[in-house]
C-alpha positions in Angstrom: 0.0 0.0 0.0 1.6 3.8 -0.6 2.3 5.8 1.9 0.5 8.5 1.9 2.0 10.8 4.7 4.5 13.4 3.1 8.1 14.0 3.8 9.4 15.0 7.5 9.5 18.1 9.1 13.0 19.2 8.9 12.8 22.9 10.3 15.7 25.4 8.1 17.2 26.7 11.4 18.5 22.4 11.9 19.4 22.0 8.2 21.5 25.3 8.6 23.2 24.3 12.2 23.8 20.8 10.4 25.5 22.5 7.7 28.1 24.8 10.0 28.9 21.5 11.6 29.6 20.0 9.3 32.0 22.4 7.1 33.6 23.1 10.5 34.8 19.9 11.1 35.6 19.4 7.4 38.1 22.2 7.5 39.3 21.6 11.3 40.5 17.9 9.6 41.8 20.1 6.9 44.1 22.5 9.3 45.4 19.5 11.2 46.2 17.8 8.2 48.0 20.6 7.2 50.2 20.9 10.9 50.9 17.2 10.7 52.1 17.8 7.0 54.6 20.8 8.7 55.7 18.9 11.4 56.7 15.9 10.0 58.6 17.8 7.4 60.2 19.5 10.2 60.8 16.5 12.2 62.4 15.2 9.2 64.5 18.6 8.4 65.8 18.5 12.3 66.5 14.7 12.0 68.6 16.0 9.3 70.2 18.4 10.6 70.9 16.4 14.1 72.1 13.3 12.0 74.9 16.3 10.6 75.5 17.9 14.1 76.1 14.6 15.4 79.7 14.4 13.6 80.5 18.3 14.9 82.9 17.4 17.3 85.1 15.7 15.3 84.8 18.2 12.8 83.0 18.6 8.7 84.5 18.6 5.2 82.4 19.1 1.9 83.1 20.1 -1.0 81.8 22.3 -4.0 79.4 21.1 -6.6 80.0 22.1 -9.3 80.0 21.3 -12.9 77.8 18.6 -14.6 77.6 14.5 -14.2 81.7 13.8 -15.0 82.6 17.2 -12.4 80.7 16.2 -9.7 81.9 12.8 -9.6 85.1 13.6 -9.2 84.5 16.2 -6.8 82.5 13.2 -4.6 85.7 10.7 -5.4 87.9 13.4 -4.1 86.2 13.9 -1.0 85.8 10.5 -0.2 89.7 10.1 -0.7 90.7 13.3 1.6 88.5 12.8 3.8 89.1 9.3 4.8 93.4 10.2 4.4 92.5 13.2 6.8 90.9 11.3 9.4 87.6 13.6 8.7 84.1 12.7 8.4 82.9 13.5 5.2 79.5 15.1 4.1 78.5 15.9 0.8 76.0 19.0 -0.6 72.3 19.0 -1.2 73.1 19.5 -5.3 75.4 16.8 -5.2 73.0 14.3 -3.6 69.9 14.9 -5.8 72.6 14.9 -9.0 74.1 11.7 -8.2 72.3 9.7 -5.7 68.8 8.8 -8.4 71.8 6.6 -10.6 74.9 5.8 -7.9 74.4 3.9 -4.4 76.3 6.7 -2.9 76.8 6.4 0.7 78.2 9.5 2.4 75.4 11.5 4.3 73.7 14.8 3.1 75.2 17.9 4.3 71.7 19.7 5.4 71.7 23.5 4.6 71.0 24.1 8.1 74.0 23.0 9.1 76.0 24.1 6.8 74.5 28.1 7.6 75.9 26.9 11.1 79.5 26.9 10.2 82.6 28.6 9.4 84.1 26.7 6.4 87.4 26.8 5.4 87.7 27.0 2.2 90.6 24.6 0.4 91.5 24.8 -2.9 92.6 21.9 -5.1 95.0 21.4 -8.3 93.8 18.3 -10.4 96.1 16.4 -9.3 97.2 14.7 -6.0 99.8 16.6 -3.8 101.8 15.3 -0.5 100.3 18.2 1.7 96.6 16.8 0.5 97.1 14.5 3.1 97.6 16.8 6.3 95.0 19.8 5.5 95.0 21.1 8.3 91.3 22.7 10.0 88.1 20.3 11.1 85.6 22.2 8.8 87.1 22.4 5.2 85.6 23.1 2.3 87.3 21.8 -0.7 87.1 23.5 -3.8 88.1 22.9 -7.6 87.4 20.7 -10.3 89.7 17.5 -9.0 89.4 14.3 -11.0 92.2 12.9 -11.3 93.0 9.1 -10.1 95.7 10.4 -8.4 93.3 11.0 -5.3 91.6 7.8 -5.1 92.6 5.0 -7.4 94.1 3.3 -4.1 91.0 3.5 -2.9 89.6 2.1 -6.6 87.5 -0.5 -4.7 85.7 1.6 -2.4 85.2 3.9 -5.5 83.6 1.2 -7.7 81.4 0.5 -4.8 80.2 4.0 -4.3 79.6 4.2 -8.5 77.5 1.1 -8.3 74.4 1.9 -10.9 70.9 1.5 -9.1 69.6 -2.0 -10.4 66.7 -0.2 -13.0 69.4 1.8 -14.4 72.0 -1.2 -14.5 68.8 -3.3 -16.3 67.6 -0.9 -19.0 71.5 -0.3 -20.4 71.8 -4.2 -20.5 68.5 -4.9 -22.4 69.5 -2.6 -24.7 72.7 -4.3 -25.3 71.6 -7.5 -25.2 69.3 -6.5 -28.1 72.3 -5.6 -30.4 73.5 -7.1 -33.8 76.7 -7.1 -35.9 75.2 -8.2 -39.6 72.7 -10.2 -37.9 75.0 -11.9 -35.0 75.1 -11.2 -31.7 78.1 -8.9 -30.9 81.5 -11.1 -29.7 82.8 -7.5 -27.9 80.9 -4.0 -26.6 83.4 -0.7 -26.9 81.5 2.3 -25.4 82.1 5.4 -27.6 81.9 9.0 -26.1 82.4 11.8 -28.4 82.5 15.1 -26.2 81.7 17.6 -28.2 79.2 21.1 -27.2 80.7 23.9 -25.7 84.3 22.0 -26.3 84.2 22.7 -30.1 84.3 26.4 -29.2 86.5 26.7 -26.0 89.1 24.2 -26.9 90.7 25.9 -30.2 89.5 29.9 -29.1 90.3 29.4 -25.5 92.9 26.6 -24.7 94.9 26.3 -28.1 93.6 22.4 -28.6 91.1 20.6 -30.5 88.5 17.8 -29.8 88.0 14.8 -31.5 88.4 14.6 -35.5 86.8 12.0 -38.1 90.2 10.6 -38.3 90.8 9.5 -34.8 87.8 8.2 -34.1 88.3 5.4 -37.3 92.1 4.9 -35.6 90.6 4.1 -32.7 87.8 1.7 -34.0 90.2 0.0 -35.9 92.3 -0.2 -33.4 89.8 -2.7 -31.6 88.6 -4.7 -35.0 92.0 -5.3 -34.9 92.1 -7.0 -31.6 88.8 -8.2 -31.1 86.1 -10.6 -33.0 82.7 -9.3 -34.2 83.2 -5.9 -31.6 80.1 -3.3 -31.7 80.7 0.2 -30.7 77.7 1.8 -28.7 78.4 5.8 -29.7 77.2 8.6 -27.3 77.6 12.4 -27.6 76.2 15.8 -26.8 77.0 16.2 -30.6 75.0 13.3 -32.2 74.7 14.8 -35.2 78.4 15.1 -35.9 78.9 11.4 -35.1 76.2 10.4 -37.6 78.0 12.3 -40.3 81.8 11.7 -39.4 81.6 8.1 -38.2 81.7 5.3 -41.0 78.6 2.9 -40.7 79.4 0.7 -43.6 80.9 -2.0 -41.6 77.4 -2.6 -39.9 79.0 -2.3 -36.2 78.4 0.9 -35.2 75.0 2.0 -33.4 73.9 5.7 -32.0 72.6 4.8 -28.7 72.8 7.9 -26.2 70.0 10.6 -26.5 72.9 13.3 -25.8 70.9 15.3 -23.5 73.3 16.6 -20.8 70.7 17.5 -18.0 69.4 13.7 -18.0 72.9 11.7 -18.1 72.1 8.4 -16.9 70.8 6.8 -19.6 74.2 7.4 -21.8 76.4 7.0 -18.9 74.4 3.6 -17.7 75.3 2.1 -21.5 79.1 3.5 -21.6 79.9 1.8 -18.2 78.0 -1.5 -19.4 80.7 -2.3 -22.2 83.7 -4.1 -22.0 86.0 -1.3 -23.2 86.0 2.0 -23.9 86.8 5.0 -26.9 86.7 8.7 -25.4 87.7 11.7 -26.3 88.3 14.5 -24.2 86.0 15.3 -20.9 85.2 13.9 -17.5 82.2 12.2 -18.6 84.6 10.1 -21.0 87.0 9.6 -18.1 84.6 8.1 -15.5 82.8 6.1 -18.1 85.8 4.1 -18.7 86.8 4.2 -15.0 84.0 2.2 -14.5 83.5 -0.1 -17.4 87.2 -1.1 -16.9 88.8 -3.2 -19.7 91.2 -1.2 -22.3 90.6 2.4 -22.9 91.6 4.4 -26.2 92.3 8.1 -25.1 92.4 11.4 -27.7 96.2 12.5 -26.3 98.2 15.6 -27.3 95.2 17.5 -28.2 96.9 21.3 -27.4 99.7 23.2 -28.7 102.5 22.6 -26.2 102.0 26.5 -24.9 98.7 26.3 -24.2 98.1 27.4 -20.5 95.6 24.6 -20.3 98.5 22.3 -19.4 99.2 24.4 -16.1 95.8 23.0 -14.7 95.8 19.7 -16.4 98.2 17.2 -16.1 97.5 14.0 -18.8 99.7 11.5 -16.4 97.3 12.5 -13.8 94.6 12.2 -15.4 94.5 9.2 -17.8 95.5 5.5 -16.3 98.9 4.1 -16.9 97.5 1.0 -18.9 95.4 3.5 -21.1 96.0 4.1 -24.7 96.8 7.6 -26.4 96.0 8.4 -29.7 97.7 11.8 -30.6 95.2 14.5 -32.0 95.5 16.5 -35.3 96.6 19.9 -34.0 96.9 21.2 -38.0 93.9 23.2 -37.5 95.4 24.9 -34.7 98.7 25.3 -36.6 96.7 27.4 -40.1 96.1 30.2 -37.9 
C-alpha cells in the first residue's frame, strides 16, 4: 500500500546548524592535516640536521658542486679520498646528492643546509692532481674546492670507488636490455666498446680558449680499428652531446656501429648507464669520457696531445694525472690549430 504521509519536518534553522557542523569539522580535519604535514617535514629537516650535528665534534668537510655529471663525480671521489686520508668525516651538498644519488648507491650523508648556515668553512682549494700536503690539511671544517678528478686521489681506494659508482639495479637493467638486443650483420656482438664523443661547448673553448682541438673524423676510425683489430665481431655503442656530428663523421658501412645515447646533458644516466655497461671504452676528451671508462674497466683508447705545447691549459691539467697508466693515447691533429 503507498504511503501517503508526506516528507518530515525538517525545520531550516537544523538544516543550517547541520550545515556549519559539518564544514567546521571538514576544514578543522583540513588544518590538522596541514600541521601534521609541517611537522613531519620539520621532524624530518631536524632529524637531518641532528644526524649532521652529530659528527661536529670531530669536525666537517664538503666540497663544492660544481660542474655537470663527470665534475661532480670527481669532486665526490675526491672527497671520499681526503676525507678518509685526513681522518675527517665526510658530508656531501644538497646538489650533489639529488645529482648523483637517483643513478649511484652513494653512501656519504647529506650535508643539510641548516648546518651548513651553522659553520665557518674553510675554504681549500685543489690542483687536479694529488699533492703530499693533501694528506695533512689542516682545519676540522674544510671546504674543498676545484674541479679534481684525477685518479691520483683515489685509485688506491679504486674498490671503495667502484662501490660507491655502483648503478641503481633499474638503471643497470635498462643499459643491459639494450645491449643485449644488439646485432653485428645479424649476430650477436662477440665485444661491446663504449664510444663517447664530447663535443658542445668544447668545439668552441678548446681551439679559441685553450689552443687544442676535440675529436676529428680521423681519430675516431684509428681508434675503431684499433679494436677490429684485436677483437672478433666488436660493436661500438656511440654517445655524444654532438649526435649529429657522429652520424656524419663516423663510417657505418661495416654494420658495427650503433647511436645509442640521446645526448641530453641534464638527463645523463641513460648514456652513462650504457658506456659503463661495455667491455671497453673509446673517449675523447672530458670527464664524462673519463669516468665512463673508469668504470666499465677493460682497455681504454684516449684522444692525447690534443693542445699546442704552450697552451696554458696544461698548467691545470696534467695528462699522467689524469688518464690511467694502462690506457692508450692516440695523438690529436693539431693542424687546424697550426693554419692560424
Amino acid at each position: 500500500m503507498l504511503n501517503s504521509r508526506g516528507p518530515p519536518f525538517f525545520p531550516m534553522a537544523h538544516f543550517i546548524l547541520f550545515v556549519f557542523t559539518a564544514s567546521t569539522i571538514f576544514h578543522l580535519q583540513q588544518r590538522l592535516a596541514k600541521i601534521q604535514r609541517t611537522w613531519d617535514i620539520q621532524t624530518l629537516e631536524s632529524a637531518m640536521a641532528e644526524n649532521a650535528t652529530g659528527h661536529l665534534s670531530r669536525g666537517i668537510w664538503t666540497i663544492n658542486a660544481v660542474g655537470r655529471l663527470g665534475n661532480q663525480m670527481g669532486q665526490y671521489a675526491t672527497l671520499y679520498a681526503l676525507a678518509k686520508v685526513n681522518g675527517r668525516p665526510a658530508l656531501i651538498p644538497a646538489p650533489m646528492h639529488r645529482m648523483l644519488a637517483p643513478i649511484f648507491r652513494i653512501t656519504l650523508p647529506v650535508l643539510h643546509p641548516a648546518t651548513a648556515r651553522r659553520i665557518t668553512w674553510q675554504n681549500y682549494r685543489l690542483n687536479d692532481w694529488m699533492e703530499e700536503q693533501y694528506s695533512h690539511i689542516p682545519g676540522k671544517y674544510v671546504r674543498l674546492t676545484g674541479y679534481p678528478c684525477s685518479w691520483t686521489f683515489y685509485h688506491h681506494l679504486r674498490d671503495e670507488i667502484l662501490q660507491e659508482f655502483t648503478l641503481h639495479d633499474h638503471v643497470r637493467e635498462k643499459a643491459q636490455s639494450f645491449l643485449r638486443r644488439l646485432q653485428v650483420n645479424g649476430r650477436r656482438p662477440g665485444t661491446f666498446v663504449g664510444v663517447h664523443v664530447r663535443r658542445g661547448d668544447y668545439v668552441h673553448i678548446m681551439p679559441k680558449v685553450w689552443h687544442g682541438v676535440v675529436a676529428d673524423q680521423q681519430y675516431l676510425e684509428q681508434a675503431l680499428d684499433w679494436f677490429r683489430a684485436r677483437y672478433s665481431s666488436p660493436i661500438f655503442v656511440v654517445s655524444s652531446n654532438g649526435m649529429a656530428w657522429c652520424w656524419e663523421n663516423i663510417n657505418t658501412s661495416r654494420g658495427d656501429v650503433v647511436f645509442a645515447g640521446n645526448g641530453i646533458e641534464n638527463s645523463p644516466a641513460k648514456d652513462f648507464a650504457l658506456l659503463t655497461q661495455c667491455n671497453h671504452t673509446i673517449m675523447t676528451i672530458g670527464t664524462f669520457g673519463i669516468w665512463a671508462a673508469y668504470l666499465a674497466g677493460g682497455e681504454t683508447i684516449y684522444l692525447a696531445n690534443y693542445t699546442l705545447p704552450d697552451s696554458r691549459f696544461l698548467k691545470v691539467f696534467k695528462p699522467e694525472a689524469t688518464y690511467l697508466p694502462e690506457w692508450i693515447g692516440i695523438n690529436a691533429n693539431l693542424s687546424p690549430l697550426l693554419k692560424h
